[in-house]
C-alpha positions as a Markdown table, in Angstrom:
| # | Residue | x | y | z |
|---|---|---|---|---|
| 1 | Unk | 91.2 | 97.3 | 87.3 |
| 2 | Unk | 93.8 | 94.7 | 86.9 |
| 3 | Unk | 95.8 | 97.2 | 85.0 |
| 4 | Unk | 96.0 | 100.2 | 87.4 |
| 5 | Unk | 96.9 | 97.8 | 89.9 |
| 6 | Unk | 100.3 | 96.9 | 87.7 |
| 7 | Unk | 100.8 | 100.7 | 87.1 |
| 8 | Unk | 100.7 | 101.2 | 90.5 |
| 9 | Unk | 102.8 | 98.9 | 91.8 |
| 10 | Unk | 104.9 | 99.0 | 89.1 |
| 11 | Unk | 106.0 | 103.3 | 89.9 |
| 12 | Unk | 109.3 | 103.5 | 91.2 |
| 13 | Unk | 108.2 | 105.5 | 94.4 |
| 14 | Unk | 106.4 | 102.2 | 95.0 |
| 15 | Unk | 109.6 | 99.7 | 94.4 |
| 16 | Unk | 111.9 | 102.0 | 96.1 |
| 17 | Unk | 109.8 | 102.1 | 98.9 |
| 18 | Unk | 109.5 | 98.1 | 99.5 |
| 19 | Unk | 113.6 | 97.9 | 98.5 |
| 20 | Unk | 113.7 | 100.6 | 101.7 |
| 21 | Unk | 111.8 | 98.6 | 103.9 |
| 22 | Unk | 113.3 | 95.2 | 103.4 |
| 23 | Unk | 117.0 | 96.7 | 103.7 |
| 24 | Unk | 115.6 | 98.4 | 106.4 |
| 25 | Unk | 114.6 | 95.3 | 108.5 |
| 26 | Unk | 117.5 | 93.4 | 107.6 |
| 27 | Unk | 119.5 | 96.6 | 108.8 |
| 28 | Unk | 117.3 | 96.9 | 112.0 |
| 29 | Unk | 118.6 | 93.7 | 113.0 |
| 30 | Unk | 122.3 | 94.0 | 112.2 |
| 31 | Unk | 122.0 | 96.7 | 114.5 |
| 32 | Unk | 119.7 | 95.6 | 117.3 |
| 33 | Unk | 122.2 | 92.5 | 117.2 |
| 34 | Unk | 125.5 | 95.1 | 117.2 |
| 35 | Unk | 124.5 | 97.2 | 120.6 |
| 36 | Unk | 122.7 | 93.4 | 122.0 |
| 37 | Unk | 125.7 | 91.7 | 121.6 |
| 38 | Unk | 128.7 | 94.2 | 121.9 |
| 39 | Unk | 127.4 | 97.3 | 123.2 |
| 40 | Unk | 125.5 | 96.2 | 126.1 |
| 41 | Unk | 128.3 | 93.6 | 127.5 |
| 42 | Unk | 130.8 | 96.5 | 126.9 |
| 43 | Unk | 128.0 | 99.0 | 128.9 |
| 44 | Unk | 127.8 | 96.0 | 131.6 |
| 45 | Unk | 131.8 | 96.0 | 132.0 |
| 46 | Unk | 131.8 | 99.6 | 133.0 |
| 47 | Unk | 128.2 | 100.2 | 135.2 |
| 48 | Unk | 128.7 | 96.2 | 136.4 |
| 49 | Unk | 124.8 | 96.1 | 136.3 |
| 50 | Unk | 123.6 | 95.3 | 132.3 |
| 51 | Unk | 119.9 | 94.4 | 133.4 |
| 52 | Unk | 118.2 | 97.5 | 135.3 |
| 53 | Unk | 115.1 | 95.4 | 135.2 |
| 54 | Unk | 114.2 | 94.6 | 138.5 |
| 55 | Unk | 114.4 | 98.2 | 139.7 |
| 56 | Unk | 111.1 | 99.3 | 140.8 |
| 57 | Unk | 109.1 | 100.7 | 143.6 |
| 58 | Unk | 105.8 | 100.9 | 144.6 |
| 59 | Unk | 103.4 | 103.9 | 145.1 |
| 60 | Unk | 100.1 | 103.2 | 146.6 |
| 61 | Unk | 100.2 | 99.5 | 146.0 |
| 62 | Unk | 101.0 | 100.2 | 141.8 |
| 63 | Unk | 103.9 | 98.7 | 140.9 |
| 64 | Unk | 106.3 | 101.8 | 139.4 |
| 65 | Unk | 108.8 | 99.4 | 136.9 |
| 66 | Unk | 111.7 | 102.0 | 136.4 |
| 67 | Unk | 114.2 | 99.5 | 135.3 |
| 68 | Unk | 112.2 | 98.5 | 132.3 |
| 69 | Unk | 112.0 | 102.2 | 131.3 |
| 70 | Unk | 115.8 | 102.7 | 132.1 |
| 71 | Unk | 116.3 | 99.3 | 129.5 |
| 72 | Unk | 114.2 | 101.2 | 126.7 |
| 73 | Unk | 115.8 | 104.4 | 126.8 |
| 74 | Unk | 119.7 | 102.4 | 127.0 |
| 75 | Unk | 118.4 | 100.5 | 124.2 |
| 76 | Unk | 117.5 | 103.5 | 122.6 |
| 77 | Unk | 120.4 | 105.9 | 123.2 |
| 78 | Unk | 122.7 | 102.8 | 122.1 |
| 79 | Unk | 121.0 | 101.9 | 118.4 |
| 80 | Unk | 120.4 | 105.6 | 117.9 |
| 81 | Unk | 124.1 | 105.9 | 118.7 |
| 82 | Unk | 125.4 | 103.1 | 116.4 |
| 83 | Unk | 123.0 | 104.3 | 113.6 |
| 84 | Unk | 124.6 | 107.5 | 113.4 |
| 85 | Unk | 127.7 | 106.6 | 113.7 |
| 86 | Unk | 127.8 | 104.1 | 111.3 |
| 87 | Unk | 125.5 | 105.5 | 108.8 |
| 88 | Unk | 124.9 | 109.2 | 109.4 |
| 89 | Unk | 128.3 | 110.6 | 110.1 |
| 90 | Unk | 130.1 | 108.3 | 106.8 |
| 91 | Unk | 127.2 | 109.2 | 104.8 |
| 92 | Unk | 127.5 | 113.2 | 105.7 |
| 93 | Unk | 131.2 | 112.9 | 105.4 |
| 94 | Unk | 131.1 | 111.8 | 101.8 |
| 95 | Unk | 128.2 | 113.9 | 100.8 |
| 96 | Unk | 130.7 | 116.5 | 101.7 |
| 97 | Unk | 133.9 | 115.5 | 99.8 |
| 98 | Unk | 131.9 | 114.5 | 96.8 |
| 99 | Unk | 130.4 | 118.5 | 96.8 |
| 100 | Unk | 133.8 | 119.8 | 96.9 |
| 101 | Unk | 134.4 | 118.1 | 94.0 |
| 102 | Unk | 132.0 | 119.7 | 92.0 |
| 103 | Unk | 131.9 | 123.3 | 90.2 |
| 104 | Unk | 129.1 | 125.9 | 91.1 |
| 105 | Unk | 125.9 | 125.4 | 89.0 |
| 106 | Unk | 126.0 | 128.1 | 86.3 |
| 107 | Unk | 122.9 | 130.9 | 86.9 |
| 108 | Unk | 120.4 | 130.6 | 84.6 |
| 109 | Unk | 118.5 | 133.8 | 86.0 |
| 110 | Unk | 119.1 | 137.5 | 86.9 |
| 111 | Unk | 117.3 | 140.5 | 88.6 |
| 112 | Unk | 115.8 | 143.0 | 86.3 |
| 113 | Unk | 117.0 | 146.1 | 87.7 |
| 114 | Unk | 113.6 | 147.9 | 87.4 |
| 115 | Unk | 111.1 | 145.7 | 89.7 |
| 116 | Unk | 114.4 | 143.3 | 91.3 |
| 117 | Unk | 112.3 | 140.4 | 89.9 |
| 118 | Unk | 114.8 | 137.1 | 88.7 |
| 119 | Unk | 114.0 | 136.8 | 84.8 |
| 120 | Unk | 115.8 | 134.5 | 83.0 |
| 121 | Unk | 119.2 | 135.2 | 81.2 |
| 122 | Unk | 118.0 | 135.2 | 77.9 |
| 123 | Unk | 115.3 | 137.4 | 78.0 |
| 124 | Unk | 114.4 | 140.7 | 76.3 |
| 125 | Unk | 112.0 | 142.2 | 78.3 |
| 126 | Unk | 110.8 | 141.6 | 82.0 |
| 127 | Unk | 107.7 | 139.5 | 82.4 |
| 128 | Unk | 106.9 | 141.3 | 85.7 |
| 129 | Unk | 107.1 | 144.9 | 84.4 |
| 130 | Unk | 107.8 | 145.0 | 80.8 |
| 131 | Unk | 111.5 | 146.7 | 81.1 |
| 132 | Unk | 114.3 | 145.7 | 78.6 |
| 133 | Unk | 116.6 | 144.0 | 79.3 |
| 134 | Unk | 120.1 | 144.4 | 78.5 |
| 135 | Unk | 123.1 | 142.4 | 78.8 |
């Protein structure tokens, strides 16, 4: 039992899954501390109100807490911002340059011009309908 516990834990799914979380978290809170501590001041500057907090009003005697909502989705919209920005868009742009680098993948398959199946480039006959193959 002991032993398909160690095999388990010890895949690399597994690993690269707790190295994900962990840098994860400790990204989490570069960024939660990024939009707390520069965004939001720089969002206050502008609108002059950085708290919508006490914004409510009341329907019926319920308390409707709008600001809190309004907070969330600033909150939101500002990590989801940062995130992309410094993560997505670099990330995307480098992917990018690093494929124009490379040659096309050669083709390991054609179409068999009897049935238009892909059969590989070596073969003599097609494994769909049994034509030869040439070239």
């Amino acid at each position: 039992m002991l032993k398909g516990f160690r095999e388990f834990v010890m895949r690399g799914n597994v690993i690269d899954l707790a190295v994900a979380v962990v840098i994860g978290a400790a990204f989490g809170a570069v960024v939660t501390a990024f939009v707390g501590n520069i965004l939001t001041p720089l969002l206050a500057a502008v609108v002059a109100t950085p708290d919508f907090s006490a914004l409510m009003f009341k329907l019926n005697g319920s308390e409707i807490k709008i600001g809190l909502f309004l907070n969330a989705l600033i909150s939101f919209l500002l990590i989801a911002a940062a995130v992309y920005f410094a993560m997505v868009a670099p990330m995307n742009a480098w992917k990018a340059r690093l494929a124009k680098g490379q040659a096309p993948a050669e083709a390991t398959t054609k179409t068999c011009p009897a049935c238009l199946e892909s059969v590989a480039l070596g073969a003599r006959k097609c494994k769909w309908c049994g034509e030869e193959q040439t070239g």
